[in-house]
C-alpha positions in Angstrom: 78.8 89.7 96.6 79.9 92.2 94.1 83.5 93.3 92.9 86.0 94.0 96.1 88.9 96.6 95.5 92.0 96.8 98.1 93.4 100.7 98.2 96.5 101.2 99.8 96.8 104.6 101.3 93.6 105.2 101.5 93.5 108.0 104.4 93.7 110.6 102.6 94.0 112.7 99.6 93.6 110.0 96.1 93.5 107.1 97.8 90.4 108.2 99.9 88.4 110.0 97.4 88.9 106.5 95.4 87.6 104.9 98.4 84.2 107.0 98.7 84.3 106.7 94.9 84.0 102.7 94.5 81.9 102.6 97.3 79.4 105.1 95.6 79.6 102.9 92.6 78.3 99.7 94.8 82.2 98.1 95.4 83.5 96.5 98.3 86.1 98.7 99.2 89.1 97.1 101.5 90.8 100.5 102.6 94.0 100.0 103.7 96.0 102.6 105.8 99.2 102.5 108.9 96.6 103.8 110.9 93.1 102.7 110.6 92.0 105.0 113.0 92.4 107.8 110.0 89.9 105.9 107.9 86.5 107.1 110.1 86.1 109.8 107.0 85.6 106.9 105.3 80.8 106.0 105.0 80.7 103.2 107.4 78.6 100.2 105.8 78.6 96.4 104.8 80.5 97.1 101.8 83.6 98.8 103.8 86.3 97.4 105.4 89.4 99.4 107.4 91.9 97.7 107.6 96.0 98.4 109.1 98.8 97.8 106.0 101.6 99.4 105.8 103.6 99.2 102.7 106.8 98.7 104.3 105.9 95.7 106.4 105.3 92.6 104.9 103.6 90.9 108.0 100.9 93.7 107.7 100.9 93.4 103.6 99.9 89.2 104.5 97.3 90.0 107.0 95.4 92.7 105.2 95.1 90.6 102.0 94.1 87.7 103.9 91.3 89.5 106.1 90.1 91.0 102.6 89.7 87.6 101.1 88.1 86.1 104.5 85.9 89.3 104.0 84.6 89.8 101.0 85.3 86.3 99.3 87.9 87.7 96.2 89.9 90.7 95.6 89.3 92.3 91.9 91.0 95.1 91.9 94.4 96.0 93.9 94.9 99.8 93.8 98.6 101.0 94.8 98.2 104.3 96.0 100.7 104.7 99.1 103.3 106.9 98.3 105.5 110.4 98.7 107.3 112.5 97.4 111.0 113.5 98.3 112.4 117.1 97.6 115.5 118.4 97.8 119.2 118.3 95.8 120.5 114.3 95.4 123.7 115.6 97.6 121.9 116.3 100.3 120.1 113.7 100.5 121.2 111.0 103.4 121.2 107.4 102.3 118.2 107.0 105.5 115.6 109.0 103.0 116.7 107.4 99.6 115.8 104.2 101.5 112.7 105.2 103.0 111.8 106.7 99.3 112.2 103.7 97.3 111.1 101.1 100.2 107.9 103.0 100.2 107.2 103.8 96.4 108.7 101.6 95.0 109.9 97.9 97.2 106.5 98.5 99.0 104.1 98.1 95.4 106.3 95.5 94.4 105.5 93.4 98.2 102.0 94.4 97.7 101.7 93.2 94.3 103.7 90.1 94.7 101.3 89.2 97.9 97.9 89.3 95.5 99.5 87.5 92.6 98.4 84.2 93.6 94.9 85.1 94.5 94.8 86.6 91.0 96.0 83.7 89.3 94.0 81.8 91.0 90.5 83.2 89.7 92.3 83.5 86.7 91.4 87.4 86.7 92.4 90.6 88.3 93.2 94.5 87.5 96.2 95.8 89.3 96.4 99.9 89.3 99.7 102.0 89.8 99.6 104.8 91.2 102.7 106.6 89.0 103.0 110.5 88.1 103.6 112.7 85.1 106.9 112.5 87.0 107.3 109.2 86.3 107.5 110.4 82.4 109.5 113.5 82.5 111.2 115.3 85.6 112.1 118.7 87.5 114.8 119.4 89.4 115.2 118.5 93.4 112.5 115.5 92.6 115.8 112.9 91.6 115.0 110.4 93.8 111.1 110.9 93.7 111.1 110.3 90.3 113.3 108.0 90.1 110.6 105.7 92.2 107.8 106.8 89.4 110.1 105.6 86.3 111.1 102.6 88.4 106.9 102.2 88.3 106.4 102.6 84.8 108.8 99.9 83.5 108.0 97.8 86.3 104.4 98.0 85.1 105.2 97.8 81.6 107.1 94.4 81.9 104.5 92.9 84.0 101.7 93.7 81.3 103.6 90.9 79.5 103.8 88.7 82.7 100.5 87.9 83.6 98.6 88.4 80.3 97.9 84.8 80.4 96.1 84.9 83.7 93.7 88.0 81.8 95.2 90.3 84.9 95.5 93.5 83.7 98.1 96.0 84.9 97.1 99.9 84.9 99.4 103.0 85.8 97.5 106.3 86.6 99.6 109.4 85.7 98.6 112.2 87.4 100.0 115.6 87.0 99.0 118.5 89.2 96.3 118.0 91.5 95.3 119.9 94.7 96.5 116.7 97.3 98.8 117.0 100.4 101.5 116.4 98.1 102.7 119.6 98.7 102.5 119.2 102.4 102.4 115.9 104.8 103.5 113.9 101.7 106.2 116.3 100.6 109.4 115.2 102.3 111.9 118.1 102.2 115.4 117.3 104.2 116.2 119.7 106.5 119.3 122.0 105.4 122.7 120.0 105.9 124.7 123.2 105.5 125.3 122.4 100.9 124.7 126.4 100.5 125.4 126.1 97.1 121.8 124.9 96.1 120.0 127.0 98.0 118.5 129.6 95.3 117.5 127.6 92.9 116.2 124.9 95.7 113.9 127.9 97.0 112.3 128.9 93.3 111.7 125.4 92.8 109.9 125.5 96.3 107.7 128.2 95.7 106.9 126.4 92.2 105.7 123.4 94.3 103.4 125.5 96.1 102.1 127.2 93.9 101.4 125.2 91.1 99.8 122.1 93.1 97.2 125.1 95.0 96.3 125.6 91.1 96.0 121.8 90.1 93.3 119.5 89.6 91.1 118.3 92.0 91.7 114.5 93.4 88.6 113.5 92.4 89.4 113.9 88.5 92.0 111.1 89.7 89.8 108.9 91.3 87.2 108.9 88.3 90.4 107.9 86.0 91.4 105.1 88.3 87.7 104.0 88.3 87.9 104.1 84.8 90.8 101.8 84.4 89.3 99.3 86.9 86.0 99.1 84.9 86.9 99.4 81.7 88.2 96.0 80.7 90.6 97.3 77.9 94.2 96.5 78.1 95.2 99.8 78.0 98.4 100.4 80.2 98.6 104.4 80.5 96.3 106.7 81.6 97.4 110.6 81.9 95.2 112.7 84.2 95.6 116.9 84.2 98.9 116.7 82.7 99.2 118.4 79.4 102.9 118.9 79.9 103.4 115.1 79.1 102.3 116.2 75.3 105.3 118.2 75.5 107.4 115.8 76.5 106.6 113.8 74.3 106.4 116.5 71.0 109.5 118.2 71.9 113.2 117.1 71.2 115.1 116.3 74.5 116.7 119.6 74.3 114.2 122.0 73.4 112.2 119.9 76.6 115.1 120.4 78.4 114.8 124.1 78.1 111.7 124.5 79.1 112.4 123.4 82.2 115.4 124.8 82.9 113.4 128.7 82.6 111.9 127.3 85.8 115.2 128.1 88.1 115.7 131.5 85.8 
């Protein structure tokens, strides 16, 4: 029946230009959004199947996993793309949005994962794929809690490398640095002002940064062929950088020399 890949977020931006992707490459795609009504982008056909998941709740997470299995026989590939970003200084910040960041980036991939574990083991095979960020490798400021999620990813995925090495499942995390997405706008969460003036100036540079840079970034296709990469590959390489030079930077460049750089940013 061919290989089967589940996407999570796969509406819009990454997750559905991975979608058309795999599905140009002869896949069975399982696209997975909240709504599956904003999945008709998506080529209709045999090999696709729109389904409702939402990251945050686990009854959804069961049912999606099920149908694809009921569907298409197996899962291969799990791709966990769902995700946002949240922008704005830590104090002003209610503890509402820290909870909806990290049950959505980072408890949601976890629920995910955990629910296609034993289906993995199972076949004794599997590829899972991350969906991290440059930002989950170095950081800017007013992204605290956002990247906090991303490095929560990366050792998450490190560690489980180990984990299920027995079972030959691979795990994968995508890195992407600036790409042209609706990052900067649906799935940019900025709080609305809580009256903490004292951020305010640097909060706006850092705004106008985000806009700008991400109308200059990479298109999300260069992602998707990177995640297609790491699906089909069958290396056990963990990382894979996409459009983000900075990261050589980062990783050249004593912490405070680094920390420098960025700092010019809010000059």
């Amino acid at each position: 029946m061919g290989k089967t890949v589940l996407i999570t977020g796969a509406s819009s931006g990454i997750g559905k230009v991975t979608a058309k992707l795999f599905l140009e490459n002869g896949w069975n795609v399982v696209a997975t959004a909240r709504n599956p009504q904003n999945l008709r982008e998506l080529p209709p056909g045999k090999q696709l199947l729109s389904v409702c998941l939402d990251v945050t709740d686990s009854a959804t997470i069961s049912q999606a996993i099920n149908q694809a299995i009921a569907h298409f026989g197996k899962i291969d590939v799990l791709v966990n793309n769902a995700g946002y970003g949240l922008m704005g200084a830590f104090e002003a910040v209610d503890s509402e949005q820290v909870q909806r960041q990290f049950q959505t980036n980072v408890f949601g991939l976890f629920d995910v994962t955990r629910a296609v574990l034993p289906h993995f083991r199972e076949q004794k095979a599997g590829v899972i794929i991350n969906l991290s960020s440059m930002g989950g490798r170095l950081t800017f400021p007013f992204f605290s809690l956002y990247h906090g999620t991303k490095f929560a990813i990366e050792g998450f995925s490190e560690s489980l490398q180990y984990e299920l090495a027995p079972w030959n499942i691979r795990v994968k995390l995508i890195e992407p640095g600036q790409i042209r997405t609706d990052f900067g706008g649906r799935s940019l969460d900025v709080p609305p002002p809580t009256g903490i003036s004292a951020y305010d100036t640097n909060f706006q540079k850092m705004i106008q940064l985000t806009e700008s840079t991400y109308k200059l970034g990479a298109t999300p296709d260069v992602v998707a062929k990177t995640i297609y990469r790491a699906a089909t590959d069958n290396s056990k390489r963990l990382r894979y950088p996409v459009a983000a030079p900075i990261l050589i930077l980062r990783k050249i460049l004593p912490d405070g020399l680094f920390f420098r750089f960025i700092k010019q940013f809010l000059r």
